[in-house]
Residue, then its C-alpha position, 0 to 999 in steps of 0.5 A: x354460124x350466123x356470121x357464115x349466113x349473113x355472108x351466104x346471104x349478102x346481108x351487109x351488100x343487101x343492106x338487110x337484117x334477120x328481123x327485116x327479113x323474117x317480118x317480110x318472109x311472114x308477110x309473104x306468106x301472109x299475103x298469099x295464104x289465101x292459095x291453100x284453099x284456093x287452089x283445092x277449090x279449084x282443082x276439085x272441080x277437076x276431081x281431085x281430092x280437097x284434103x289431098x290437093x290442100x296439102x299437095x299445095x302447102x307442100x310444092x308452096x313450101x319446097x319452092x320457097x325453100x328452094x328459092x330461098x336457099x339455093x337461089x338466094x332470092x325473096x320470092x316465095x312459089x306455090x301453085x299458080x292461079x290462071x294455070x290451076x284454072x286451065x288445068x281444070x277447066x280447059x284440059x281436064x273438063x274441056x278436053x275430057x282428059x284425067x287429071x292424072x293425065x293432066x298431072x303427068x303433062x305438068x311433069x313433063x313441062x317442069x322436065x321440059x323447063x328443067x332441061x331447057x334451063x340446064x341447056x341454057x337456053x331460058x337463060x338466053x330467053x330472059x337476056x332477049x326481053x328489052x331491058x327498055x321493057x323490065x320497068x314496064x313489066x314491074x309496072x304492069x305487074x303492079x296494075x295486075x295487083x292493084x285490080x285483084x286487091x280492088x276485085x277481091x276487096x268489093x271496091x271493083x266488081x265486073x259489070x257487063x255494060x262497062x265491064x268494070x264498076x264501083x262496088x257496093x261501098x256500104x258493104x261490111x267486108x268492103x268496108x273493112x278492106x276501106x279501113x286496112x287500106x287506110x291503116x297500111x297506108x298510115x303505117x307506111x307514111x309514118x316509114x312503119x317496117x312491118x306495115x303490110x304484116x301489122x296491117x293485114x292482122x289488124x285489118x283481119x283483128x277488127x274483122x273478127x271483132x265486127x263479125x266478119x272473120x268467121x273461122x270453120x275448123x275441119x277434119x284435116x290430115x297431112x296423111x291426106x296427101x296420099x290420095x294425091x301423090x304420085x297419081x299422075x299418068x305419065x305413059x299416057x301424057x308422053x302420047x303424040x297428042x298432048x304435047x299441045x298440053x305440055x306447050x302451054x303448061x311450059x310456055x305459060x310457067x316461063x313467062x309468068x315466071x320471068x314477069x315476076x322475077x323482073x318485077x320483084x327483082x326491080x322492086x328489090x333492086x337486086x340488078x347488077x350493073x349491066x342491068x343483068x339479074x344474078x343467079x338467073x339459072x338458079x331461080x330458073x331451077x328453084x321454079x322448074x324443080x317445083x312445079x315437078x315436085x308439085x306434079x309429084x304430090x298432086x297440084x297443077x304447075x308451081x310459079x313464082x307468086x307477083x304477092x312477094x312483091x309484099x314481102x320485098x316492100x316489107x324489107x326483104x332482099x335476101x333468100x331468107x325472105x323466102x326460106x321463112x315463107x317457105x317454112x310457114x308452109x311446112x307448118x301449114x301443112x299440119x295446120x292448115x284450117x288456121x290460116x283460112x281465118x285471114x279474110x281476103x278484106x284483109x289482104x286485098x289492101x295490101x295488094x292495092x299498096x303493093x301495086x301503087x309502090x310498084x307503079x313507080x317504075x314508070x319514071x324508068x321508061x323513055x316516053x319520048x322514044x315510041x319504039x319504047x313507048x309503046x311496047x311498054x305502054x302496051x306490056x303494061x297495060x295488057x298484063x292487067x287487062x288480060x290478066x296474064x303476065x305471059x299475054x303482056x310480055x308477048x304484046x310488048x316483045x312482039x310490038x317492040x321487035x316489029x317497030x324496030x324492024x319497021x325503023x330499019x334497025x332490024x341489024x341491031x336484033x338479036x336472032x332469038x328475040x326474031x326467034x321468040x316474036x315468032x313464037x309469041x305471034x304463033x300463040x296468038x294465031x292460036x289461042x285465036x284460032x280457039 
């Protein structure tokens, strides 16, 4: 039986083991913990119940990554989505006046949306369509994106409003302790450490415990919870005429964030073929649209595929088994959830800064002497941390990309779905400007 996995699972191929491999499934899950009570805390400024939303989250995270894991094979853990959770709050349920049942039916139908797309084979041409120039850029840019939420989440970053970032108060305790996980990780990856990002996250979280910083509240919790979430949602009413513009943006977001992050890790791992395609496409594009409609079904916004298993694929893992182990950690946490709220975000914060100088990397793949691909890559991978949004980036850099080879007079050598698509990215624009 092990043999049989080790084969189903490519592990002579991935070059992998199952002590690698476990390592990085419990350093995903580590690293992204931090959504079991993120998500709730946001969705119950929509009005959901926290207990129920707490393991509706733990639930969507843990039939995702099971999915991923076994059906596409692939090291990427899923949960609930940050950015789409808070559009799901804020704009569609406070903003437009709309229930959150209702709002749940449209999550349903975009996963149904994305599910019949992807069967129809047309996601799977969408993903053929973005310029392999651009993948390099989008795992760069991606990295970024980690690297800004690790400095946010450590102290080291903070907004201002003069020069909309700044240093942060250094002296702070919770700063301080991000300082020395950082260090600590990075010692540990210079001496080729496998579980650096795991060993360096539960020291960091140790030495905060022992200073005082790591200060652990349990709490009435009950998986029983979730029947106040699931199978709430409103779909008759999400069918109307007047929430299709809902469904667009949960859908449109979801496969863009979705295809960033498959690229990222994707390169990181080096799980390309040959002809610079990834394999299994359909499969992973399944594994994230079945989630997010299991997700509506329990009672949480849209599920995406999580930029943070970009720590586990560093940790080692190339294989599902990555995101079967993160997926299983899930199961547990649904029983056991005020336990993983003792990890502190000085804690994991290092490792997303790690991650993101790792991926950065990519950069060299780039062909800086050729505009046409320089500055759609220059612009993908910018604007992914400087909007915060993986869609908003490849959107900048597809449509830049398109229209400079149009302008070069090679228009001949454009695929007519990316003409397709540019279109469509240029409508959103016209739109969220319109806003």
């Amino acid at each position: 039986m092990r043999q049989r996995l080790e084969r189903y699972f490519e592990f002579d191929s991935l070059k992998t083991n199952w002590r690698t491999e476990v390592l990085a499934g419990v350093t995903t899950f580590v690293t992204m913990a931090y959504i079991i009570f993120v998500n709730p805390s946001i969705l119950q400024d929509a009005g959901m119940p926290f207990t129920g939303v707490v393991a509706a989250t733990c639930l969507s995270a843990a039939v995702g990554s099971l999915m991923m894991g076994i059906f596409a094979r692939y090291p990427i853990a899923l949960a609930p989505g940050m950015g789409l959770n808070a559009y799901f709050t804020y704009v569609v349920v406070k903003g437009m006046g709309i229930s959150w049942q209702i709002a749940l039916g449209a999550v349903f139908l975009s996963g149904a949306l994305f599910v019949a797309l992807t069967l129809a084979g047309v996601i799977k041409q969408v993903v053929a369509a973005i310029p392999t120039e651009l993948y390099s850029a989008i795992a760069a840019g991606i990295g970024l994106l980690l690297a800004l939420v690790g400095f946010r989440n450590s102290g080291i970053i903070v907004p201002s409003e003069s020069t909309t970032v700044a240093m942060g108060d250094l002296s702070e305790p919770s700063t301080l302790l991000a300082i020395f996980g950082l260090l600590l990780i990075a010692a540990l990856l210079a001496w080729r450490v496998k579980a650096a990002m795991l060993l360096g996250i539960l020291g960091t979280t140790a030495v905060g415990a022992m200073i005082g910083l790591v200060i652990w509240k349990p709490q009435m919790y009950s998986f029983s919870a979730i029947s106040s979430t699931a199978l709430r949602l409103d779909l008759p009413s999400a069918l109307e005429l007047g929430f299709v513009e809902i469904v667009f943006v949960f859908f449109f977001i979801d496969v863009f964030d979705n295809v960033g992050t498959l690229v990222a890790v994707g390169k990181k791992a080096r799980l390309f073929d040959e002809a610079n395609r990834i394999p299994r496409v359909n499969r992973i594009l399944l594994a994230d649209a079945s989630a997010t409609i299991a997700g509506s079904l329990a009672g949480t916004s849209t599920v995406v595929n999580y930029i943070e298993s970009a720590a586990g694929v560093v940790a080692g893992g190339r294989s599902g088994v990555t995101s079967i182990v993160a997926g299983l950690l899930f199961l547990v946490a649904m029983f056991v959830a005020p336990v993983f709220g003792v990890i502190p975000s000085a804690a994991t914060a290092p490792a997303l800064i790690i991650v993101g100088c790792l991926m950065i990397s990519h950069i060299s793949e780039i062909q800086w002497d050729d505009p046409v691909v320089a500055v759609p890559a220059f612009l993908t991978m910018t604007t992914i941390p400087l909007s915060f949004s993986i869609a908003n980036g490849i959107a900048f850099g597809f449509t830049s990309y398109t229209l400079l080879k149009v302008l070069r007079g090679e228009f001949r050598k454009v695929n007519w779905l990316v003409y397709v698509l540019t279109a469509l990215f240029i409508a959103r624009f016209v739109y969220l400007g319109a806003q």
